[in-house]
C-alpha positions in Angstrom: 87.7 122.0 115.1 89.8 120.7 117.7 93.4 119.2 117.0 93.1 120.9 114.5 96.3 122.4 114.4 98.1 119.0 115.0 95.7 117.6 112.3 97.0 120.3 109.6 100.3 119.8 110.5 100.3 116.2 110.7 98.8 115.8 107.0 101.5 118.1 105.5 104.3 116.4 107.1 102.7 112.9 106.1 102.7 114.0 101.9 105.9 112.6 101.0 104.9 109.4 102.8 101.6 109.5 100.9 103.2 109.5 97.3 105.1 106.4 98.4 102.5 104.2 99.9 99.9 104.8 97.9 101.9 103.6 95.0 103.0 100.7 96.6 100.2 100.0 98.6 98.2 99.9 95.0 100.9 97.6 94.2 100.4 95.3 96.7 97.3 95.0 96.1 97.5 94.2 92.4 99.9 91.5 93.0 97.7 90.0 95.9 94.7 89.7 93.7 97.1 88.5 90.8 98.0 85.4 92.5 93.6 85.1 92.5 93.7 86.2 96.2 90.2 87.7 97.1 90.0 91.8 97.0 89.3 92.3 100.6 92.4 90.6 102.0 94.2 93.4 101.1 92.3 96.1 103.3 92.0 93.5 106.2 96.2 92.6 106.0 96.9 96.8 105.8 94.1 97.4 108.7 95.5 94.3 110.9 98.6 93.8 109.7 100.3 97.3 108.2 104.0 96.1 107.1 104.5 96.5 103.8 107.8 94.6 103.1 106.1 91.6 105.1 102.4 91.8 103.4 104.6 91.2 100.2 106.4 88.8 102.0 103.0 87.0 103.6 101.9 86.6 99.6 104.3 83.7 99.1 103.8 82.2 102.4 100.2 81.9 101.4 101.3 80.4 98.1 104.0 77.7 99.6 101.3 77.1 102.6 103.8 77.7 104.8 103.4 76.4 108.6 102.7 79.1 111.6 106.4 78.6 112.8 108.3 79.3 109.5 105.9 82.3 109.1 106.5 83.7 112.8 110.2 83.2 112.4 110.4 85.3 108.8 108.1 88.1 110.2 110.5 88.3 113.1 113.7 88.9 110.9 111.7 90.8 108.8 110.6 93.6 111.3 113.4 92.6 113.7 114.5 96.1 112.8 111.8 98.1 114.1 112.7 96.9 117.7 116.0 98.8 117.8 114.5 102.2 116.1 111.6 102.3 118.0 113.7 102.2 121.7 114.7 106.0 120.5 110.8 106.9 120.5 110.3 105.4 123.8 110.2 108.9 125.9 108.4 111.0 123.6 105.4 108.0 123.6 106.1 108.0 127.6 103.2 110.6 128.0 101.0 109.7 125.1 98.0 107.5 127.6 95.7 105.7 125.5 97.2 106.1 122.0 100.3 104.3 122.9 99.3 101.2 121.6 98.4 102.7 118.2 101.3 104.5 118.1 103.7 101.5 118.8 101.5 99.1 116.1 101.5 102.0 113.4 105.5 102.6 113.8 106.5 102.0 110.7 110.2 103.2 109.3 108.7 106.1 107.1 107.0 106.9 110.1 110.2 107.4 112.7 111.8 109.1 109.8 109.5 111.7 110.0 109.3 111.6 113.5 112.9 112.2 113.7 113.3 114.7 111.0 110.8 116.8 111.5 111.0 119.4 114.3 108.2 119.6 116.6 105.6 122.8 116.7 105.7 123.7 120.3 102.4 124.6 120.3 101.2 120.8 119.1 99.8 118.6 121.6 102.2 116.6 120.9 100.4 112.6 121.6 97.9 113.9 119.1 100.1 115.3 116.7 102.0 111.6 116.9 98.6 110.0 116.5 97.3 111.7 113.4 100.5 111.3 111.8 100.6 107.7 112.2 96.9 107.5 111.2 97.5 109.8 107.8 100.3 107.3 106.7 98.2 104.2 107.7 95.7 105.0 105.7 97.2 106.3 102.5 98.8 102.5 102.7 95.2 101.1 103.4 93.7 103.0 100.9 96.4 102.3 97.8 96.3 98.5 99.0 92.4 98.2 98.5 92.3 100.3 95.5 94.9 98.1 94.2 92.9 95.1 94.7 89.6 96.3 93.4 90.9 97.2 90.4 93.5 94.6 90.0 90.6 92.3 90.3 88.6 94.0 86.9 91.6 94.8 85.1 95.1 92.8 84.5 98.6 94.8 85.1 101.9 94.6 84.6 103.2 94.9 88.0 106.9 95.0 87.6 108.9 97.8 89.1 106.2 99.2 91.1 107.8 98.0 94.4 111.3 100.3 93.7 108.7 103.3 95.1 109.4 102.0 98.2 113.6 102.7 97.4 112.6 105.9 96.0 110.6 107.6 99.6 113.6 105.6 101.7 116.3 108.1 99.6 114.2 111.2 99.9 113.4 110.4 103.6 117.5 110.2 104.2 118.1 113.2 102.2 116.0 114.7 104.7 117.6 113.1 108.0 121.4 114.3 106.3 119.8 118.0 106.1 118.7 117.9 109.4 121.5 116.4 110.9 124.4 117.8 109.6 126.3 114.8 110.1 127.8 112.9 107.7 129.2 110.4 110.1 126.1 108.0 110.8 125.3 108.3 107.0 128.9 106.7 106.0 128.2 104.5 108.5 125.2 103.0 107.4 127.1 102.8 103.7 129.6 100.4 105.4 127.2 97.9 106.8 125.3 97.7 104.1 127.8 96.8 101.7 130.0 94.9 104.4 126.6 92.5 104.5 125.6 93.0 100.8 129.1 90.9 100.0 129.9 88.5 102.7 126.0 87.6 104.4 123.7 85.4 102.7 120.7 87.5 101.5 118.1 86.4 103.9 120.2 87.5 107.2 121.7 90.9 105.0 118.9 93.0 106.7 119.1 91.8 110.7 123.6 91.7 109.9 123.2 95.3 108.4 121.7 96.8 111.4 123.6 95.1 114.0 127.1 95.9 112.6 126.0 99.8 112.3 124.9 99.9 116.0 128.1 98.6 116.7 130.1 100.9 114.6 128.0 104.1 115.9 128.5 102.9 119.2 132.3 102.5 118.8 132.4 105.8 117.0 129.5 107.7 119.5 131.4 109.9 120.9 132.6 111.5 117.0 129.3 111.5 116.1 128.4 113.6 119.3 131.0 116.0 118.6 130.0 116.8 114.9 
């Protein structure tokens, strides 16, 4: 088969991703339908769409009717933070042609976490490997979301406390990143901002204040970071 090396590898990598979205893409999808949503807007928002924190977020936009310009300005904050990751990623997508597109929609944060933890097979060709990767986590969240609707629409559940799965893969994924890295540093740093804007920024702006004060501080402290 060809790729099939990058396939393999791709799918294994993409397992710890899989027990996270699944259970909150079948979480989203119960709570779409429980607000009596139709089924099938959950596959088309996780085919078209594919951001989970703002297809939870889109749920009460659709219930306030709120206008095209409150909505665009929300989905900006809310994925505001993608744009600073994804500038990191911009040489290894350099070379990767046609797929680029693709792989800049599906970059999600699970996604650059494992694209940044895991070390590369040599041997993979490497736009591919990318691809299928990004594909595999796509649809484990498409799948869970339509699941979740189809049988959220026979069958009514409690749907509290599903979304902390999200929390749960974030940990595991940094777990990972601190093995890898060795580096305490960034890790502390990242502690800081988030409580710095947990106590003193209004909720709504904690997210886009969090991220900015960290690139600061790891810019200010770069060069410690480097040496560790």
């Amino acid at each position: 088969m060809k790729y099939k090396r990058e396939i393999e590898q791709a799918f294994k990598v993409s397992i710890p991703v899989m027990m996270g979205y699944a259970v909150l893409g079948f979480a989203f999808g119960l709570l779409l339908v429980s607000f009596d949503y139709k089924w099938y807007l959950a596959p088309l928002m996780s085919l078209f769409i594919y951001a989970g924190a703002l297809q939870f977020v889109a749920i009460s936009f659709f219930n306030v009717k709120a206008g095209f310009v409150d909505i665009a300005i929300a989905s900006f904050f809310v994925n505001i933070r993608q744009s600073f990751y994804g500038l990191s990623l911009l040489k290894r997508f350099k070379k990767a042609g046609k797929l680029k597109p693709y792989l800049i929609f599906g970059l999600t944060d699970e996604t650059y976490a494992l694209l940044t933890t895991i070390k590369d097979d040599e041997q993979l060709k490497k736009r591919w490997y990318y691809f299928f990767l990004t594909a595999f986590n796509q649809s484990y969240w498409f799948i869970g979301s339509t699941l979740g609707a189809i049988i959220g629409s026979n069958i009514k559940f409690n749907t509290a406390g599903l979304e902390f799965s999200l929390t749960a893969l974030f940990v595991v994924l940094c777990i990972e990143q601190y093995k890898n890295l060795q580096n305490i540093t960034p890790f502390i740093i990242g502690l800081i901002a988030a409580l710095f804007s947990l106590f003193f920024i209004p909720s709504d702006k904690m997210l886009i204040f969090s991220i900015i004060i960290a690139l600061i501080l790891m810019f200010t402290f770069r060069k410690k970071i480097e040496n560790e």
